[in-house]
N, CA, C, O and CB atoms as a CASP TS submission, in Angstrom:
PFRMAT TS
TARGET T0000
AUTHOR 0000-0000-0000
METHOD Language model
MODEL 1
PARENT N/A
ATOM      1  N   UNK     1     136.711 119.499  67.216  1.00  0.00           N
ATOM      2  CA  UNK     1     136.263 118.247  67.806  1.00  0.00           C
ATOM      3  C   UNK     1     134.765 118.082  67.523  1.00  0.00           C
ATOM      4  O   UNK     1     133.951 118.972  67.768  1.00  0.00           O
ATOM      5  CB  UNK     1     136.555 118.214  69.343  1.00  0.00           C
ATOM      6  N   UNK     2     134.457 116.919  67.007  1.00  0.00           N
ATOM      7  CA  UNK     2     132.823 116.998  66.564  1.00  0.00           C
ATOM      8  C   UNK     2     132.008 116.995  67.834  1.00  0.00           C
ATOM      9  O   UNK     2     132.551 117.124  68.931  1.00  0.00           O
ATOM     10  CB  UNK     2     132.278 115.625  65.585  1.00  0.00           C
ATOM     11  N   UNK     3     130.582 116.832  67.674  1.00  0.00           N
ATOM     12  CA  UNK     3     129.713 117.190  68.658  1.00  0.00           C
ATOM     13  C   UNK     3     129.716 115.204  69.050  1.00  0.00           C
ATOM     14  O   UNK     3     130.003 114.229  68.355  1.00  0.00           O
ATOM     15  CB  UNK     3     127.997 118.268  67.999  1.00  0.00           C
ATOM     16  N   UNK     4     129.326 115.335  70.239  1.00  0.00           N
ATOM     17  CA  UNK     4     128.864 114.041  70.457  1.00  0.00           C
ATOM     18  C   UNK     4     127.599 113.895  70.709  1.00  0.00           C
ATOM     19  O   UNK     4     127.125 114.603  71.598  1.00  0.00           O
ATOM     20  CB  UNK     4     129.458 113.478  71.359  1.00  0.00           C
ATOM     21  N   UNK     5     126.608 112.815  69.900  1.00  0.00           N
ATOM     22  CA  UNK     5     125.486 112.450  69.818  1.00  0.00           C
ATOM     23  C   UNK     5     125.134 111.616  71.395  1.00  0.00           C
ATOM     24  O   UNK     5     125.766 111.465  72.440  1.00  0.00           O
ATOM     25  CB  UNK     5     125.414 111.647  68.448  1.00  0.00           C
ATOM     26  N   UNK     6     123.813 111.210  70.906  1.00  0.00           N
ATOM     27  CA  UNK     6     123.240 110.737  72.349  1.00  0.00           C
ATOM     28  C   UNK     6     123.517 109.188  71.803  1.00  0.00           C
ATOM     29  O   UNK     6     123.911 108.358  72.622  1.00  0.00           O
ATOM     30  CB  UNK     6     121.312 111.256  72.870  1.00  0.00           C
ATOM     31  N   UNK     7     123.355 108.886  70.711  1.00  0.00           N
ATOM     32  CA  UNK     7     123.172 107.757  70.272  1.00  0.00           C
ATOM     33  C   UNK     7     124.852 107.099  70.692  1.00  0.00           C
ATOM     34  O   UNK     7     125.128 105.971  71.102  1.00  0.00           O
ATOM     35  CB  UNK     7     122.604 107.857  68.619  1.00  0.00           C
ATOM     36  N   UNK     8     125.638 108.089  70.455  1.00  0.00           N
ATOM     37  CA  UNK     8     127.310 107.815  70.719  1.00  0.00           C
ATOM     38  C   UNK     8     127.120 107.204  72.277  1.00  0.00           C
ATOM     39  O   UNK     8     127.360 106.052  72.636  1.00  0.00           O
ATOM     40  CB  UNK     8     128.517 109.538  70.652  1.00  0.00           C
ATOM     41  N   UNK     9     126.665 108.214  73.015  1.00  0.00           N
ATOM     42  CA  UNK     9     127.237 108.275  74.044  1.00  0.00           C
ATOM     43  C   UNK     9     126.320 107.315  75.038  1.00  0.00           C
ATOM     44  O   UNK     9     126.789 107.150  76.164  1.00  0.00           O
ATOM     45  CB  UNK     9     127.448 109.710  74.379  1.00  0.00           C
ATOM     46  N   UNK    10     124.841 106.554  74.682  1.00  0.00           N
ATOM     47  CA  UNK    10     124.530 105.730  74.993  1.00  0.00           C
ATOM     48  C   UNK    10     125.220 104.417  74.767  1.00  0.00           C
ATOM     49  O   UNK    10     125.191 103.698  75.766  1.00  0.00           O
ATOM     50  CB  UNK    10     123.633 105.887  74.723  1.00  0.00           C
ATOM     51  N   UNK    11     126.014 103.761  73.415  1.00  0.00           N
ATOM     52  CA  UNK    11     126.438 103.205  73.423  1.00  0.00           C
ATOM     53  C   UNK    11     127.944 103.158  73.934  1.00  0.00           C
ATOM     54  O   UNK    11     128.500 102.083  73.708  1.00  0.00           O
ATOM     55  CB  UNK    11     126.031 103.034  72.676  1.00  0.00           C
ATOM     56  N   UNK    12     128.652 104.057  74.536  1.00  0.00           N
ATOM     57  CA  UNK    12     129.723 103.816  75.213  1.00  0.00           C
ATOM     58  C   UNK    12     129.212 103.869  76.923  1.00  0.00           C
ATOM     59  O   UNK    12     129.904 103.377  77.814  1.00  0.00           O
ATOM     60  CB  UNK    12     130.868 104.919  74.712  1.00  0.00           C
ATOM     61  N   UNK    13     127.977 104.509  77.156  1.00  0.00           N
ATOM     62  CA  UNK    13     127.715 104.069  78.427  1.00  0.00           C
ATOM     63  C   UNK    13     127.628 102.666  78.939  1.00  0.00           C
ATOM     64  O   UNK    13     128.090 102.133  79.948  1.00  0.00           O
ATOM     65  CB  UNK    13     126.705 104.563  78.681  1.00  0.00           C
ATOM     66  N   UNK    14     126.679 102.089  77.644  1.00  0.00           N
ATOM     67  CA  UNK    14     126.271 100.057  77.835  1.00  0.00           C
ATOM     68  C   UNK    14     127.861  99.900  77.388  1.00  0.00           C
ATOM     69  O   UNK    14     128.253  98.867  77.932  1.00  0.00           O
ATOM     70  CB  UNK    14     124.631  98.917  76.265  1.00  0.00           C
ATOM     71  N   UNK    15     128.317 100.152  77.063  1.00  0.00           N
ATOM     72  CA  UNK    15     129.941  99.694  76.540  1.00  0.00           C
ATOM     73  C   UNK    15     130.205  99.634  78.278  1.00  0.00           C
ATOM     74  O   UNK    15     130.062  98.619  78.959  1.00  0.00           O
ATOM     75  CB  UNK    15     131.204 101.192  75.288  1.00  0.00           C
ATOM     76  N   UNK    16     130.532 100.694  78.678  1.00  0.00           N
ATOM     77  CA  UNK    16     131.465 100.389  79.635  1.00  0.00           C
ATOM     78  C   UNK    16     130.765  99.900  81.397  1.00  0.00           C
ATOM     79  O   UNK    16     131.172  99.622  82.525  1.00  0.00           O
ATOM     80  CB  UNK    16     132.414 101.828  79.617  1.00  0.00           C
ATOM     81  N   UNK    17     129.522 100.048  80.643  1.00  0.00           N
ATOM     82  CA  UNK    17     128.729  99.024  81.839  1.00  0.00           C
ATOM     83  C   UNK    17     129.218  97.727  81.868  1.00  0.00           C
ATOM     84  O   UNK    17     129.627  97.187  82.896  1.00  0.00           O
ATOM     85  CB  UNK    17     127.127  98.789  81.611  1.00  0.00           C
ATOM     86  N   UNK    18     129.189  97.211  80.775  1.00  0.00           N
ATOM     87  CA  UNK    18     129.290  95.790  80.341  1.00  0.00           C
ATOM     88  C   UNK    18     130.849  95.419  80.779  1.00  0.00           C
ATOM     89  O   UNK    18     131.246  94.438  81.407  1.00  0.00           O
ATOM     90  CB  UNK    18     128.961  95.605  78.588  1.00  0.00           C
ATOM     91  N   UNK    19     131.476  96.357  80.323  1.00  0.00           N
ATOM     92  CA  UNK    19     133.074  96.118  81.193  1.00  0.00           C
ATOM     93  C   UNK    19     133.370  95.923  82.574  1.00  0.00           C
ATOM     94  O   UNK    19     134.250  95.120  82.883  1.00  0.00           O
ATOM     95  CB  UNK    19     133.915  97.225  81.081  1.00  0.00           C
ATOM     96  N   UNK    20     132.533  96.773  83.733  1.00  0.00           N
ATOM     97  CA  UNK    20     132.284  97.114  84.828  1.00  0.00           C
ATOM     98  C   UNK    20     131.392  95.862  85.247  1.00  0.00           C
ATOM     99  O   UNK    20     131.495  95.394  86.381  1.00  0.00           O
ATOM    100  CB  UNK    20     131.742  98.491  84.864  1.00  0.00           C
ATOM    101  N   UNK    21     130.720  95.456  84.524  1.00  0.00           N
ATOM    102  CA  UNK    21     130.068  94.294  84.952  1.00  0.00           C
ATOM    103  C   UNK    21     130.826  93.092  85.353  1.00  0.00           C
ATOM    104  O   UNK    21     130.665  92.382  86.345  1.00  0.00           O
ATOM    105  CB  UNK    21     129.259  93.942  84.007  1.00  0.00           C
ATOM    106  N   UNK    22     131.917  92.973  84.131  1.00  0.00           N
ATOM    107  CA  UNK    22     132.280  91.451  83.701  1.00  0.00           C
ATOM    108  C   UNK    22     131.509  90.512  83.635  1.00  0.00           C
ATOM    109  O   UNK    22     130.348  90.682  83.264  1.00  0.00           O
ATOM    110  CB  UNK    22     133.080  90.886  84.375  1.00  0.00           C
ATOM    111  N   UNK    23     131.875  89.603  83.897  1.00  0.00           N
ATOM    112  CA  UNK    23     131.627  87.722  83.786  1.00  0.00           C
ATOM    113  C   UNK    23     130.350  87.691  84.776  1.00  0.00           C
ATOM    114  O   UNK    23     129.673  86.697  84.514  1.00  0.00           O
ATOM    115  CB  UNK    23     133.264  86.444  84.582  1.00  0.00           C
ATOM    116  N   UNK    24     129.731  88.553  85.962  1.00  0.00           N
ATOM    117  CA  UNK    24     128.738  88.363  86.690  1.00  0.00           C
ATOM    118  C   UNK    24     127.662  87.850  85.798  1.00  0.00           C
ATOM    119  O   UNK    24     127.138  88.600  84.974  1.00  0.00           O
ATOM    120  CB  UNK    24     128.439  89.506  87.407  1.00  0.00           C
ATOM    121  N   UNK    25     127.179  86.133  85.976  1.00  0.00           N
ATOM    122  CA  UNK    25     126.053  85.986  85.403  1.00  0.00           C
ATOM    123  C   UNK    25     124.616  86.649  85.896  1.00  0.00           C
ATOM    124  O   UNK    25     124.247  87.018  87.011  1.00  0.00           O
ATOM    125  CB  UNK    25     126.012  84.740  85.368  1.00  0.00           C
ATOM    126  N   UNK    26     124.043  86.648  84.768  1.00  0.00           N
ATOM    127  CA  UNK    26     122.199  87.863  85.402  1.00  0.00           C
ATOM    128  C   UNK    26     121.996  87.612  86.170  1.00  0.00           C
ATOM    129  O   UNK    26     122.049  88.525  86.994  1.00  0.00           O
ATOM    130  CB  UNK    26     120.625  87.939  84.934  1.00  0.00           C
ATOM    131  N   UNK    27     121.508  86.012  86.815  1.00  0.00           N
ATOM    132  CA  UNK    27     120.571  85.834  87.804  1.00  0.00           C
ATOM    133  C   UNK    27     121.116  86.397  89.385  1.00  0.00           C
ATOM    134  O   UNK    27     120.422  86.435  90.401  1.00  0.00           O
ATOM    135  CB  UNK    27     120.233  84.252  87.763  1.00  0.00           C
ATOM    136  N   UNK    28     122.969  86.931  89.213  1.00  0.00           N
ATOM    137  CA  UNK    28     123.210  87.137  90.537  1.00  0.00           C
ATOM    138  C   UNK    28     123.005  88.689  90.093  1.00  0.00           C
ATOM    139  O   UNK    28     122.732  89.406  91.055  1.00  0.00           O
ATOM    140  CB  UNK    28     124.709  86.510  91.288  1.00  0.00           C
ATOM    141  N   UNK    29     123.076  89.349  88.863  1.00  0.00           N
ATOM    142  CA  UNK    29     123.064  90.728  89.114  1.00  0.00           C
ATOM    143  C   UNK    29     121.934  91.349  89.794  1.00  0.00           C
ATOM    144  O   UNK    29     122.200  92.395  90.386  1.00  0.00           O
ATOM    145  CB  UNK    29     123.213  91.337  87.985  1.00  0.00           C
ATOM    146  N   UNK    30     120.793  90.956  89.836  1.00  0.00           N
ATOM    147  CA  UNK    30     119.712  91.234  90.347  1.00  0.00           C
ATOM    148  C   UNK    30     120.242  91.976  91.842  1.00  0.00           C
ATOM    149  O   UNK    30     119.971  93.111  92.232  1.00  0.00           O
ATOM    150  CB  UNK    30     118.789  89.891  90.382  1.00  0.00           C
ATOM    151  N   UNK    31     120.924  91.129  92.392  1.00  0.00           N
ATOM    152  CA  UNK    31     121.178  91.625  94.350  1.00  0.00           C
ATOM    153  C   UNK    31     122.333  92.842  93.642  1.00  0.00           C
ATOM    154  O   UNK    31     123.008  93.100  94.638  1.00  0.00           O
ATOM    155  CB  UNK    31     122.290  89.826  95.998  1.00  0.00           C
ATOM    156  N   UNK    32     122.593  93.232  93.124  1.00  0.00           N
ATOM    157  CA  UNK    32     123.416  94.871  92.744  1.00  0.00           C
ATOM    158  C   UNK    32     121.737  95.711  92.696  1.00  0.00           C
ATOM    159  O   UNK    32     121.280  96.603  93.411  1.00  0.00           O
ATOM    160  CB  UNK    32     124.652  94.955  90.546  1.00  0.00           C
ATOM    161  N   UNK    33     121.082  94.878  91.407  1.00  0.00           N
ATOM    162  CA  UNK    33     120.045  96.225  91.284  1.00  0.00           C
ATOM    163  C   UNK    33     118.957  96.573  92.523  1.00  0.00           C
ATOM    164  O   UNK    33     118.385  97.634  92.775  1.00  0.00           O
ATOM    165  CB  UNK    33     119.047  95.974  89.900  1.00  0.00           C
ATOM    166  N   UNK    34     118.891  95.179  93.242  1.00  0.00           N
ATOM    167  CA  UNK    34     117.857  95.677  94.692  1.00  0.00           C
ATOM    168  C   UNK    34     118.913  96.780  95.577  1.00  0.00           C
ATOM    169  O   UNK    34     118.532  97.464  96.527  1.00  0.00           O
ATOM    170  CB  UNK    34     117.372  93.938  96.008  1.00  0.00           C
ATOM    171  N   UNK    35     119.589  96.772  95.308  1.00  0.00           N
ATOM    172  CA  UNK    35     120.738  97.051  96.749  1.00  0.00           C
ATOM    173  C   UNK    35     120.590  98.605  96.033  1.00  0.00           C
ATOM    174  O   UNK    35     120.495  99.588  96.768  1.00  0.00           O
ATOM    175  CB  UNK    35     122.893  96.014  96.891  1.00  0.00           C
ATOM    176  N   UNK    36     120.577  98.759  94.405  1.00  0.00           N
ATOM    177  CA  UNK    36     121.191 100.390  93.893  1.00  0.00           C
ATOM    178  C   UNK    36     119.158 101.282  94.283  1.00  0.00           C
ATOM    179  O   UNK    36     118.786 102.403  94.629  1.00  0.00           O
ATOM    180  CB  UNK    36     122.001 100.367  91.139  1.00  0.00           C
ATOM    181  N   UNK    37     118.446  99.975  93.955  1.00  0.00           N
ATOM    182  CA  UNK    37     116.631 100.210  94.540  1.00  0.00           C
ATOM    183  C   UNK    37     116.704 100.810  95.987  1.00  0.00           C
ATOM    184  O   UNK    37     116.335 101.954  96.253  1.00  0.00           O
ATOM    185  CB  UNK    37     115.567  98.463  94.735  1.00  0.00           C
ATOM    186  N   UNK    38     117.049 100.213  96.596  1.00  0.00           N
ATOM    187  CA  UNK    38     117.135 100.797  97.675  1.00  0.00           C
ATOM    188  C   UNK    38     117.413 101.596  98.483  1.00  0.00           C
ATOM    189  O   UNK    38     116.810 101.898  99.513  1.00  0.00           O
ATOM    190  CB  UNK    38     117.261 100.563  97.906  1.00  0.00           C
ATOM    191  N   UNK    39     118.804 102.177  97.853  1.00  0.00           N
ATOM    192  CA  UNK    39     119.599 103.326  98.539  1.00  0.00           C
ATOM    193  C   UNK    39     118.894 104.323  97.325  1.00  0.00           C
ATOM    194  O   UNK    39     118.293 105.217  97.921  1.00  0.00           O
ATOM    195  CB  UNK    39     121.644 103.159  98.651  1.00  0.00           C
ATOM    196  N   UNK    40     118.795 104.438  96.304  1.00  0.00           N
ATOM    197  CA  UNK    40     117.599 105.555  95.640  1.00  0.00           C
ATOM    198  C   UNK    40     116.242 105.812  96.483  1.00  0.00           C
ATOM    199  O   UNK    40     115.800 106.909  96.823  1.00  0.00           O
ATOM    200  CB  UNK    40     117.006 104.937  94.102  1.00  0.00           C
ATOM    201  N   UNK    41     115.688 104.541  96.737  1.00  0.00           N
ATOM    202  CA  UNK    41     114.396 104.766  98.113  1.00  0.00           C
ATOM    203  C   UNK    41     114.630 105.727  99.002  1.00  0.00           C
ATOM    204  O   UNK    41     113.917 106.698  99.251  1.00  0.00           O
ATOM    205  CB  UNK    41     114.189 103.517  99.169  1.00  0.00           C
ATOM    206  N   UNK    42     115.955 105.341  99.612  1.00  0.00           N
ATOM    207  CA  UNK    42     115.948 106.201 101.074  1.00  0.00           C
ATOM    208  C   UNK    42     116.630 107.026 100.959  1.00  0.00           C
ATOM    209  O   UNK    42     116.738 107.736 101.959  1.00  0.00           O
ATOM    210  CB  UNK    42     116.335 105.662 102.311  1.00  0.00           C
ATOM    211  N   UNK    43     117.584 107.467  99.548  1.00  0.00           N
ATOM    212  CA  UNK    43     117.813 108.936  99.371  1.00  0.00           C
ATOM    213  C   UNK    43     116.124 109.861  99.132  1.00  0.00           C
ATOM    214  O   UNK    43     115.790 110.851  99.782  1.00  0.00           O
ATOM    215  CB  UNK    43     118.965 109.064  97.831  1.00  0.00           C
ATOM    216  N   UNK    44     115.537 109.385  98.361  1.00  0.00           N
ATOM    217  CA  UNK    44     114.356 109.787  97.795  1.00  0.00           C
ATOM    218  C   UNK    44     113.488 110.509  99.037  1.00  0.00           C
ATOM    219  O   UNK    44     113.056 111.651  99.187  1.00  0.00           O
ATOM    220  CB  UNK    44     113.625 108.483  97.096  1.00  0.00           C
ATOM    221  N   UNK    45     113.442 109.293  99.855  1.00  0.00           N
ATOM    222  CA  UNK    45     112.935 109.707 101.202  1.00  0.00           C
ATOM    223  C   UNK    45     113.290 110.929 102.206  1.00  0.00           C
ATOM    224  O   UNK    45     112.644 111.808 102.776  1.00  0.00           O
ATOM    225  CB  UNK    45     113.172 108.707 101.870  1.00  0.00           C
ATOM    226  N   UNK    46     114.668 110.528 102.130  1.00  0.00           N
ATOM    227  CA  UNK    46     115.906 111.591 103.129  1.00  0.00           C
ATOM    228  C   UNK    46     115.339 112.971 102.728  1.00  0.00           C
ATOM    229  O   UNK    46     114.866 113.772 103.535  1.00  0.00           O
ATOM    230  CB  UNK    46     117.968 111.489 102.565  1.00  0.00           C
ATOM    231  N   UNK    47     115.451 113.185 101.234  1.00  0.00           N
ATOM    232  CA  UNK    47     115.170 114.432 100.814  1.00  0.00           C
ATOM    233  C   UNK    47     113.926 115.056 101.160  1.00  0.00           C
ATOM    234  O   UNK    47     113.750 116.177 101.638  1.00  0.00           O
ATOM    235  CB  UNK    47     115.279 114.442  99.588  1.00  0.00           C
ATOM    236  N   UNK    48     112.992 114.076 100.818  1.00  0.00           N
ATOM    237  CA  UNK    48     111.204 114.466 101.018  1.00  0.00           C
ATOM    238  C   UNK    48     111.297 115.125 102.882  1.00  0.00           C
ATOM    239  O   UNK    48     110.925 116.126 103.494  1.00  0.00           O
ATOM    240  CB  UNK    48     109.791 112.380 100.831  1.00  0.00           C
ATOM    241  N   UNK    49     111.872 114.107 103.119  1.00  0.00           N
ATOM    242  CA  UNK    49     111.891 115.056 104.871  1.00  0.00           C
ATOM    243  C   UNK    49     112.756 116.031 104.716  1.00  0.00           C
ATOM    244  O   UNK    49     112.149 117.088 104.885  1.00  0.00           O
ATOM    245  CB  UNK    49     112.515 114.184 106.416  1.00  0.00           C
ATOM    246  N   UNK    50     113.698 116.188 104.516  1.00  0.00           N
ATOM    247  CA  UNK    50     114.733 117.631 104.703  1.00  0.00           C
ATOM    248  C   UNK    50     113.603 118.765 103.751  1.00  0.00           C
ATOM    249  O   UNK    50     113.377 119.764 104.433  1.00  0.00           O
ATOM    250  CB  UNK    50     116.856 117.385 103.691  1.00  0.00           C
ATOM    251  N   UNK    51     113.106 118.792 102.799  1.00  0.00           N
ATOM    252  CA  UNK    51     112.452 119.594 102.525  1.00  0.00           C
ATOM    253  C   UNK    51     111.019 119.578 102.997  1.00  0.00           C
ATOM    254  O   UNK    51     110.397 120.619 102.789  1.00  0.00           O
ATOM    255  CB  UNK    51     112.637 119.651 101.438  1.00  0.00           C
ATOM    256  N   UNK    52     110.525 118.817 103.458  1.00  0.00           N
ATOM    257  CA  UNK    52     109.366 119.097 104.920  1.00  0.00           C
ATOM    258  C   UNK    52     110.101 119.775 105.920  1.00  0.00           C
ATOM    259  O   UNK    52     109.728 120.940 105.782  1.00  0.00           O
ATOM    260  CB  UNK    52     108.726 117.587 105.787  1.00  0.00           C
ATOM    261  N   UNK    53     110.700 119.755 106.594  1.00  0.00           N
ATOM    262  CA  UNK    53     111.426 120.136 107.843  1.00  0.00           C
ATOM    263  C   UNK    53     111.715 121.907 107.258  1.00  0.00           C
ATOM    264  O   UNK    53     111.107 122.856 107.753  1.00  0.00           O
ATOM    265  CB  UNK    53     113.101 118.938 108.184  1.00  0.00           C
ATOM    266  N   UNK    54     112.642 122.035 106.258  1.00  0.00           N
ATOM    267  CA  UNK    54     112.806 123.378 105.726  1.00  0.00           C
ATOM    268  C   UNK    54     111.493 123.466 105.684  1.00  0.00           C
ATOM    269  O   UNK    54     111.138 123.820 106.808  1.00  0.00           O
ATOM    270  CB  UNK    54     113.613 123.683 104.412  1.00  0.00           C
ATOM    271  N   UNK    55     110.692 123.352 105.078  1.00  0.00           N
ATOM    272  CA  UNK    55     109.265 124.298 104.510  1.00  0.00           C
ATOM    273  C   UNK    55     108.871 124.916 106.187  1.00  0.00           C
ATOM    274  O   UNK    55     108.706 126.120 106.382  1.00  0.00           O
ATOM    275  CB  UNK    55     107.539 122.976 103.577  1.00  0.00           C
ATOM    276  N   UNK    56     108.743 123.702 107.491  1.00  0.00           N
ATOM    277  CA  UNK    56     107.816 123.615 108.720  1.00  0.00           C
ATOM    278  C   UNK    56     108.353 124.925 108.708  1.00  0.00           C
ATOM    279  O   UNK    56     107.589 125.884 108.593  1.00  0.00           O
ATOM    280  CB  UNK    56     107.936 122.479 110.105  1.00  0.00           C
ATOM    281  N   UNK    57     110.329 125.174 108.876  1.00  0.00           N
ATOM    282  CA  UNK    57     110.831 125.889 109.619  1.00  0.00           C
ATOM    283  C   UNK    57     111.210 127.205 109.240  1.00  0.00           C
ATOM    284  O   UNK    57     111.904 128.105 109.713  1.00  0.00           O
ATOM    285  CB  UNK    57     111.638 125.308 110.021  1.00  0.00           C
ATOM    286  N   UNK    58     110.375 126.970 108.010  1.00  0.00           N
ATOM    287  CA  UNK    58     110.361 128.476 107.113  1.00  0.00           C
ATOM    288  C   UNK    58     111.317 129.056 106.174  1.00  0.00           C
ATOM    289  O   UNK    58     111.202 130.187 105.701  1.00  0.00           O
ATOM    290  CB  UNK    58     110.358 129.525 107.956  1.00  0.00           C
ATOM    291  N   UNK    59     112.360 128.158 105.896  1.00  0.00           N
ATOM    292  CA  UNK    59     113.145 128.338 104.950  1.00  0.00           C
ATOM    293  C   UNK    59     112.636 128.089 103.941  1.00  0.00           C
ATOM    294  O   UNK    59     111.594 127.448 103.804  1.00  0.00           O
ATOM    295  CB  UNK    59     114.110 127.833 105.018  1.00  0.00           C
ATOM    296  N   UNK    60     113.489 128.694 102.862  1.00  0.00           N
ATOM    297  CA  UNK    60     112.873 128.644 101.672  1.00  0.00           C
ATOM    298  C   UNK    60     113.662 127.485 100.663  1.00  0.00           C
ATOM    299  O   UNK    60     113.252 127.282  99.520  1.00  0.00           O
ATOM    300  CB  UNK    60     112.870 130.152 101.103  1.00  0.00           C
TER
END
């Protein structure tokens, strides 16, 4: 089985984005990408405290 390139496998990623997308015109996709902004924020966040809290409490 050959190796798979990045170049492959970027274009079947936008491939099957674009499927997953459908017919949604741009100007509404925007409220998907604030909404995917956001929950990355407050994972981002979640973590920064759970590893403050471990460090306070001396875990490693």
């Amino acid at each position: 089985m050959p190796k798979l390139d990045l170049q492959t496998l970027e274009s079947w990623l936008w491939d099957s984005a674009n499927i997953l997308r459908g017919s949604i015109d741009s100007s509404d996709f925007k409220n998907y990408i604030f909404g995917l902004l956001f929950l990355k924020s407050a994972n981002d966040v979640f973590e920064e405290e759970v590893e403050a809290l471990m460090a306070r409490e001396g875990y490693s």
